[in-house]
N, C-alpha and C positions, 0 to 999 in steps of 0.2 A: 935271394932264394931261401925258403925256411926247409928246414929237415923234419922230416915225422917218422921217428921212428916204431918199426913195428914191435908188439910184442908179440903175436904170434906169426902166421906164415904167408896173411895178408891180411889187408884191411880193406873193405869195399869203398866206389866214391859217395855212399849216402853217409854213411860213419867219418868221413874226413869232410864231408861238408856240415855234419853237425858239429865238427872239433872246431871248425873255422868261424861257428855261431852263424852260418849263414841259410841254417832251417832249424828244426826242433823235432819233424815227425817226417816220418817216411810220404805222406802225403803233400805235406811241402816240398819234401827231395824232389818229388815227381813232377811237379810246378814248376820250382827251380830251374830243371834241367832243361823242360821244355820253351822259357821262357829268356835264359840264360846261356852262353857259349862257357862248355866246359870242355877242355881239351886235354886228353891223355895219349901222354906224348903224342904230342902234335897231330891228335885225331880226335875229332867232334865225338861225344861219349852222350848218349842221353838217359843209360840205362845205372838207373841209382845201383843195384847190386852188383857193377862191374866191381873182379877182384882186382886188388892193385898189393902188385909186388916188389919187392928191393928193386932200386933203380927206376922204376916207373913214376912220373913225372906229371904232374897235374898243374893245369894253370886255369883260375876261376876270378874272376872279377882284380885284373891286376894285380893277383898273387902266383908265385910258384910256388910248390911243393914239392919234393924231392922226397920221395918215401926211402928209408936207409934200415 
């Protein structure tokens, strides 16, 4: 499991799927989600501006995230 920690008071899932190099533009985020299984904590998420906070928990293409 990898840790991402915040600097401010959350970070949405389009901003942690560009951290992970797995789009580049919010119009890919949009593609991505709909084409790919993204789960925040353990629920199907399609919407790229979902905020994500301490402890909340992402899992995308064989990776975990753990936001801290």
């Amino acid at each position: 499991m990898k840790e991402l920690k915040l600097d401010g008071e959350y970070i949405t899932l389009g901003q942690i799927l560009k951290v992970l190099g797995l789009v580049y533009t919010g119009g890919e985020t949009k593609i991505f989600l709909n084409d790919n299984i993204v789960l925040v904590n353990e629920i199907r998420e399609t919407r790229r501006g979902r905020k994500l906070y301490k402890d909340d928990i992402v899992k995308v293409k064989n990776e975990v995230i753990k936001i801290v």
